[in-house]
N, C-alpha and C positions, 0 to 999 in steps of 0.2 A: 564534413561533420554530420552527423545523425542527425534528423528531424522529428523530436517529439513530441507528442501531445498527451496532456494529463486531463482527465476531465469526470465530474463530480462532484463528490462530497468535498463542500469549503466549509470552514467556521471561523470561528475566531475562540482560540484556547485562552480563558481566564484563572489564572493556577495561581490560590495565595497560599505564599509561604504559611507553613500550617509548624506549630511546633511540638507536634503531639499532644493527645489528651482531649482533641477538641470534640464537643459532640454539640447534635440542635440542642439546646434548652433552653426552652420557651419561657419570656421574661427576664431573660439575663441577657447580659453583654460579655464576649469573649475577645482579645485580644490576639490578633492573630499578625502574620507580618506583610511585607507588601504584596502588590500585587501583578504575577508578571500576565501582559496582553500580548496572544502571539501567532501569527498564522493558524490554522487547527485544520485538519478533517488530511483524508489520504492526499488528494489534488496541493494542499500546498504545503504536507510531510514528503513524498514520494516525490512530488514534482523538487521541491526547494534542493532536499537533496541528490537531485540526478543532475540541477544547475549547479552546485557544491563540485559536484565531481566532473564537472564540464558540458555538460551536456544541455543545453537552453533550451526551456518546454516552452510550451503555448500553453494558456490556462482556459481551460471550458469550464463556467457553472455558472451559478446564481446566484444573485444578490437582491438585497431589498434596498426601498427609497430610501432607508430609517438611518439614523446614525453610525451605525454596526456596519451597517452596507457602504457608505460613505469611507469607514476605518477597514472596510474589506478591498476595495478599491485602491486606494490609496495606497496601504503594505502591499498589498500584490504589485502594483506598479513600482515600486520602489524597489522592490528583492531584486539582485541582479540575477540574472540567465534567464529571468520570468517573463512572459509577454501575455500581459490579460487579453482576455477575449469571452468579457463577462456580459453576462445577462441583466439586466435590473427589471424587477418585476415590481413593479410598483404597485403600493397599500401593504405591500407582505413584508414580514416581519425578516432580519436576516439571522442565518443560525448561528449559534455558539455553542462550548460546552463550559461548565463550570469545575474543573479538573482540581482532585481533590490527592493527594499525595503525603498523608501525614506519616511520618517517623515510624518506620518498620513494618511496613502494612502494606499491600497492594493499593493498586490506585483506583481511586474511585470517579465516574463521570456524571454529571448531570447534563443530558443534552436534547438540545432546542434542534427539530429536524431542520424549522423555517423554510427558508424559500430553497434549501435543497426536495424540499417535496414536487416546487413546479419543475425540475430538471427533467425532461422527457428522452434527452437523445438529440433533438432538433436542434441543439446549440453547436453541435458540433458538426463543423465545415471542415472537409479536404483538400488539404494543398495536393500538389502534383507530386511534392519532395517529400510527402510525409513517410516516415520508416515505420514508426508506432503509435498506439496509443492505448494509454493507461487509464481504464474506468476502474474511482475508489468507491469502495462502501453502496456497491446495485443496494445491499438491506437497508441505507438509511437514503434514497431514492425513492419514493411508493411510485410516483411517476411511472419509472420504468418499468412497474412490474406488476401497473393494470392486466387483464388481460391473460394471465400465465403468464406474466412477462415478456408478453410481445413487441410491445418497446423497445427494452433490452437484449432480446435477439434480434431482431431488425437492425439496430443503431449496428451489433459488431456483424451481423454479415453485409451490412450495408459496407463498413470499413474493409472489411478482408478482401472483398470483392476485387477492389482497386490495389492488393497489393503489401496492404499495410497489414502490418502483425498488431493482435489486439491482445492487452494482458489486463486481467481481473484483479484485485485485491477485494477481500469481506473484512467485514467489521464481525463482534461478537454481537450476537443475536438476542435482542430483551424479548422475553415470551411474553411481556405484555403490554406492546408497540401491537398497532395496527399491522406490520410487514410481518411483526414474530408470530402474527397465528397464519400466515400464509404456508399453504407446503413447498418448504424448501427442497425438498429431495425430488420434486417434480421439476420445478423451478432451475436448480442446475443440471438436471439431465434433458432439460430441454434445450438450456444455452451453453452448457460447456465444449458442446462441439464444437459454436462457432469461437469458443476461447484456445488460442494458441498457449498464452502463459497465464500461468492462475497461480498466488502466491498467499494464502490462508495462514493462517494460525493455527494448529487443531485447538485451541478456545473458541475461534471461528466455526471452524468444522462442526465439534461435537454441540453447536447450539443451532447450528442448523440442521445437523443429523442426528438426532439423539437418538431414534433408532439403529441407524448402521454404527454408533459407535459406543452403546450397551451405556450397564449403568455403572461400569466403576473406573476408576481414574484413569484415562487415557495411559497405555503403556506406547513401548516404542512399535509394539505390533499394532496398537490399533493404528497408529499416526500411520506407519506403512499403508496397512488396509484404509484406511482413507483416501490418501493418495493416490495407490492404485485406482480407486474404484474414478476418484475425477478422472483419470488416464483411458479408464473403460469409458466414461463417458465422452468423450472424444478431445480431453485437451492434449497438448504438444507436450508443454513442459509443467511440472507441477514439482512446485517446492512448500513445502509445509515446516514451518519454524515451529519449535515446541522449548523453548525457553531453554534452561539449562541445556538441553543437550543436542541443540546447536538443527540443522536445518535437514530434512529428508529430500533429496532431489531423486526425481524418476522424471524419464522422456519417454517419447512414443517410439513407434516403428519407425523405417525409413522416409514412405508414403507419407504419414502424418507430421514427421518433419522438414520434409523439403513443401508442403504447402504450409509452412508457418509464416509465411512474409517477409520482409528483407530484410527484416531486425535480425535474422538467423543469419548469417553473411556464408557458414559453412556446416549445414544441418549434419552432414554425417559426421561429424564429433560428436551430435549431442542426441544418439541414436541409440536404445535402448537401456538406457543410466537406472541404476540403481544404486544410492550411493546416502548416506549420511557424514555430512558435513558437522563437525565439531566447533562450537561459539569458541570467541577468544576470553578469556580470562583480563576483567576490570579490577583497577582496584580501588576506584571510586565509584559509590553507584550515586547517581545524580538524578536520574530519573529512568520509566520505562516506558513513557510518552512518547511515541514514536520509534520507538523502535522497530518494530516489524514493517513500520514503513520504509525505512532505511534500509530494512534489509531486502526488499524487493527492489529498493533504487539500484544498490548495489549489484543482483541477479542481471537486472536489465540491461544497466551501464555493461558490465561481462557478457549480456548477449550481442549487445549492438558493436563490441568491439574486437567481436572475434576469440574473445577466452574461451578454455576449453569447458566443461562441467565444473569439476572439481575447482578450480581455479575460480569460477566465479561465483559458484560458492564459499566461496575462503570470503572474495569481497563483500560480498550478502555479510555474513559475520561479523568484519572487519567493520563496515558500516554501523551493523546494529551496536558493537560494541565502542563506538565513539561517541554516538548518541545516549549512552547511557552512563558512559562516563561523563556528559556535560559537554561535549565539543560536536559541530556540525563535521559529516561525512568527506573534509576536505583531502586533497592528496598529501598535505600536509599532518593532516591529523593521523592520518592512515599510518603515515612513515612512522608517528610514534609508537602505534600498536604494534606493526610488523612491519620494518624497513624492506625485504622482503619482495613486499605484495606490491609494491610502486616506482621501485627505483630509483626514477628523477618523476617530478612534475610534468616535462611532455611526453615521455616514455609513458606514464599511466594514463593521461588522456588519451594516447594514441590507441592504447590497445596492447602497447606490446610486452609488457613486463606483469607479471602474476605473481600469485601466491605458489608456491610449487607445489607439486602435486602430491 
């Protein structure tokens, strides 16, 4: 079985049922419905879901003395596939977001960086067996990206060095965060060489490139040209999700994929793709909190199991679309979207049954 490791952005997600209509108004009291408390940040989205689909991570980040920190510990230890290997920084504050989802509207965050700010890199230790490792949200890290991000390149060529394939996820970028006035464009072209997998949003993208990605609504050309240019910048594989119309995958040369690390188990399949992958069709939407987390768990689980491109991109999809319908990325949940893409329950853990192509 694959050895992974997720490591970064933790929180704890507070999302009260909201029944439309609600807005601040100062001096009233609003009635709204309960309140669900839930894992939050990429590290325990991407990680929970790649344990969902069999695959048991190790968890790298940071936590405070404070209560929050105490309630971050505890869910982390309790999730099955998960194994903490947390930080506590004590006097600091632990982060959360206060995730805002009311009736017909996109969702809104308010978020606490907290002690994901002391995360430097330093937390993360290599086993001998490790196959990958997943860093969520370097933009809400400033740690990592003192320096020009010297940190953050150091931590993954330190990683790849020994073997291991290292894959990025971005958060979307606030321009008016201490990270959002930093230059991004400098920022990933300095580290995305040492990134084998990099798996953005273009809402990711275009708020940390607003220049290379102009000023009007991202089409499917810009998402391409995005991608491409991370590709030029030296990553392996790059999958850029864009909501409705499902996920853009491009890979490198031969050269730049046979040094991706062992998570690649058979790089010349996944040797110069160019490809768009189409989302599956919901028909309950439940939320879209984690979704593009899911749907890198999904990419990854397909790299470390041998799928071909196409194929694991279907599961990238299949992922994101479970989670938005309200159900965890299970092989079971899977089977309801697309019986398909998993076949039997050890047939999909193993690797050997797909989405066809």
């Amino acid at each position: 079985m694959a050895r992974v490791a997720v490591a970064g952005h933790l929180c704890l997600d507070l999302t009260p049922e909201l029944l439309g209509g609600e807005v601040i108004d100062p001096g009233h009291l609003l009635e709204v419905g309960a309140l669900s408390v839930r894992l939050g940040g990429s590290v325990a989205n991407t990680g929970g879901d790649l344990a969902d689909l069999g695959t048991p991570v190790d968890v790298f980040a940071t936590v405070g003395d404070d209560d929050l920190g105490v309630l971050l510990r505890r869910m982390v230890a309790e999730r099955p596939g998960m194994t903490p290997r947390l930080r506590q920084v004590d006097g600091a504050a632990s982060s959360y977001s206060l995730v805002f989802e009311s009736p017909g509207t996109d969702r809104t965050f308010w978020h606490h960086v907290g002690t994901n700010a002391h995360f430097d890199g330093s937390e993360v230790t290599l086993d001998d067996d490790l196959d990958l490792l997943h860093l969520g949200y370097p933009n809400l890290l400033p740690a990592l990206l003192t320096d020009g991000a010297t940190p953050m390149r150091e931590l993954l060529a330190r990683v790849r060095r020994t073997g291991v394939t290292t894959s990025v996820d971005l958060a979307v970028i606030d321009p008016r965060s201490p990270t959002g006035a930093l230059d991004w464009e400098e920022i990933l072209r300095r580290t995305v060489g040492e990134v084998d997998v990099i798996t953005p949003s273009i809402d990711d993208l275009t708020s940390a490139l607003p220049g290379l990605a102009g000023s009007a609504a991202p089409d499917d050309a810009c998402v391409e040209r995005l991608a491409l240019t991370l590709l030029d910048w030296g990553a392996a594989v790059v999958a850029v999700s864009a909501g409705a119309r499902g996920v853009f995958l491009c890979t490198g040369d031969t050269a730049r994929l046979h040094a991706a690390g062992r998570a690649l188990p058979d790089p010349d399949r996944w040797v110069g793709v160019r490809e768009w992958v189409a989302p599956y069709a919901v028909t309950r939407l439940a939320t879209t909190t984690g979704a593009g987390d899911a749907a890198t768990a999904g990419l990854l689980h397909g790299l470390l199991t041998g799928l071909a491109p196409r194929q694991a991109g279907g599961l990238a999809m299949a992922c994101a679309a479970a989670v938005v319908s309200g159900r965890r990325p299970t092989p079971e949940a899977l089977a309801g979207i697309d019986p398909a893409l998993v076949g039997g329950t050890d047939d999909f853990r193993a690797g050997r049954r797909s989405a066809p192509a």
